[in-house]
C-alpha angles and dihedrals in degrees: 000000000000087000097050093044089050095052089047093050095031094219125111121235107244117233124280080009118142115206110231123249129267095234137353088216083236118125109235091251090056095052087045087056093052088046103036089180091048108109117248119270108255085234126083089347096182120237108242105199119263111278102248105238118253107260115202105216100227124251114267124238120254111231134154099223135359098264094059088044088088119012086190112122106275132248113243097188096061125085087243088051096050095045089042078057101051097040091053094049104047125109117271106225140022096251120047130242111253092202093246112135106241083071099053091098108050088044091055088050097058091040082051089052087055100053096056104055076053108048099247097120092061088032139043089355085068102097104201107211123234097229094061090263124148121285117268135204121247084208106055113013095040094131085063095057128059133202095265100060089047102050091050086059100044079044088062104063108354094106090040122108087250142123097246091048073061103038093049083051093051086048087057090048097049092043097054097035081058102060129072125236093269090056095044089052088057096055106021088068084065096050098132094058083062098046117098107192086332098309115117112252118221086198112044083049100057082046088056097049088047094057102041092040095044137034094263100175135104083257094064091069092059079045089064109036081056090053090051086050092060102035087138090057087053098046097071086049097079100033110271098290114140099200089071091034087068098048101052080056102051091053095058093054090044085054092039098054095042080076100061100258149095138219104235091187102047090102083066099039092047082056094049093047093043091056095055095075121121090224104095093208105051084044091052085043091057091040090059080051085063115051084048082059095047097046085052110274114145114236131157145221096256092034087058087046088045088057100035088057093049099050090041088055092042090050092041085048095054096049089238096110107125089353116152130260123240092256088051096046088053093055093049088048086057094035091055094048086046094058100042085056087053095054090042088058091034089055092043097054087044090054091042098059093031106109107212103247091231086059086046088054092046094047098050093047093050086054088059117078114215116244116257098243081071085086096039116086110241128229088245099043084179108057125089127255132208122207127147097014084300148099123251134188132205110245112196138102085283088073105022090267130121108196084083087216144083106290138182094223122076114265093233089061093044115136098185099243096141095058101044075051085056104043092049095050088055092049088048100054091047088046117054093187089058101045094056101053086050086060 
């Protein structure tokens, strides 16, 4: 077999050479699986399936809250749009605002609160100025902006296909779906000030309801600086209380600065007003501040409010505001006793000069001399007199009776002790001895 393959080939077999096999009885993928650097046989070389691309998910988007994740116009007809909708319009707070003006800014600070999970602050409520000037906010510097100046910015996109032509008329839905009926009576009589080519204006709404719930005019400034002036004629107005006392203060600053402006001389006005308590330690407490104040110590206007609260709660939580003092407690000791002693003497002269009624009664019958037909039998012994407001029955043998005279007892209990007084007032008379023992 070697000699015959070698004359075919042509070739000789060298020496110690085996020739290879015809075959290893291994399928190629097998060998290949034992090598796996050996190249594939050119044969039945096996499909392995496609290798899927490496897709790189995209960076999301920060944003505080949904409605700021995409700032588009928004799509009304999907399911986003329509909750987007519902959660901007609705009304800010549980309790409505009633449109007075003591309520303006807690209202603007939960509308502020809005806006900015919205958008608005940094958006439509960002009055650009004619003259080129910086941007202003409608929220908090509203007394620097008039009407004007807002109307000609809502007229210059309000009617376009555009998110702030939606966001100005989400503004006008959650506005009026915040305030109560007395509130809306005040603003809808002036629509058409917050009409813009017949679309409703968020703006110039919120500018309405500014101006008619709140003194909105040049004068207002002069208004305020006056209240802070006289912060110790306010105080005693509600009641003392410093909590509200700050915040009343802290209004007028708010509306103060909205217009632009600022009070050099509250730090001077908070301690006037502070001195003027009727509890003598919180007095004593903001009398020490300021002496601090006076030596050089820097202290502000919202540092003294933070200490006068807190020493107002402290005092509040111990039960010694307004408590006296021990010399007070010692007058009204004395003043109590005092009065005590009054209301004893008062009742004893009043018991000593008081007549009994039933002596009253007695006194004014006895000044009354009886008529003389009280001692004459009458033709009906049996019928019931009046005389002297009272009744009076007829006592003799006629009725049972034995006085022989009106009477106030019934006849049939008569004893007969009128007549036995009778009968010794006669012997007495005719008798001296015996009239003088019976005195």
């Amino acid at each position: 077999m070697q000699r015959r393959s070698s004359r075919l080939t042509g070739r000789s077999p060298a020496a110690g050479h085996r020739p290879a096999r015809r075959g290893t009885g291994r399928h190629p993928v097998q060998q290949a699986a034992r090598n796996p650097l050996a190249p594939a046989p050119a044969g039945n070389q096996p499909v392995l399936p496609p290798v899927p691309p490496v897709v790189i998910p995209p960076v999301p988007a920060f944003a505080l809250t949904p409605a700021l994740a995409s700032r588009g116009i928004i799509d009304y007809q999907s399911r986003s749009g329509e909750r987007l909708y519902s959660s901007a319009t609705k009304q800010t707070e549980e309790d409505k605002y009633d449109g007075e003006s003591s309520g303006l800014h807690q209202f603007l600070e939960s509308l502020e609160k809005r806006a900015k999970n919205f958008g608005w602050d940094k958006g439509i409520l960002m009055i650009p100025s004619v003259t080129g000037a910086p941007q202003s906010s409608l929220l908090r510097d509203y007394g620097t902006i008039d009407i004007a100046r807002v109307r000609a910015y809502e007229s210059s996109y309000i009617d376009t296909q555009s998110r702030d032509a939606q966001d100005t008329n989400l503004l006008h839905e959650c506005i009026m779906n915040s305030i109560s009926k007395e509130g809306r009576a005040k603003i809808t009589i002036w629509k058409l000030d917050y009409m813009v080519r017949g679309y409703p204006s968020g703006n110039l709404l919120l500018k309405v309801l500014i101006r008619e719930c709140h003194l909105d005019t040049n004068a207002t400034s002069g208004g305020i600086r006056a209240k802070l002036s006289s912060l110790d004629a306010y105080l005693p107005t509600v009641g003392y209380d410093i909590m509200k006392f700050n915040i009343y203060i802290k209004n007028l600053v708010i509306q103060l600065k909205a217009r632009g402006e600022s009070s050099n001389d509250l730090l001077t006005n908070l301690f006037k007003g502070y001195l003027i308590a009727t509890d003598k330690t919180f007095v004593a407490y903001i009398e020490k501040k300021l002496e601090l104040y006076e030596e050089g110590t820097n202290i502000n206007p919202d540092q003294l409010m933070l200490w006068a609260r807190q020493k107002f709660d402290l005092l509040k939580e111990k039960g010694t505001w307004n408590a006296p003092t021990d010399e007070e407690e010692k007058i009204i000791a004395l003043e109590t006793q005092v009065r005590k002693m009054e209301k004893r003497l008062k009742d004893k002269t009043n018991t000593a000069t008081r007549t009994p009624v039933k002596d009253k009664e007695r006194d004014t019958s006895r000044r009354k001399e009886k008529p003389k037909w009280f001692e004459t039998e009458p033709k009906e012994p049996k019928k019931k007199v009046m005389w002297n407001g009272k009744e009076w029955n007829w006592c003799g043998s006629a009725t049972g009776g034995k006085c022989e005279s009106f009477v106030r007892h019934p006849p049939s209990k008569c004893k007969g002790i009128k007549k036995r007084k009778s009968e010794g007032e006669g012997e007495s008379a005719k008798n001296p001895r015996i009239r003088v023992e019976a005195a």
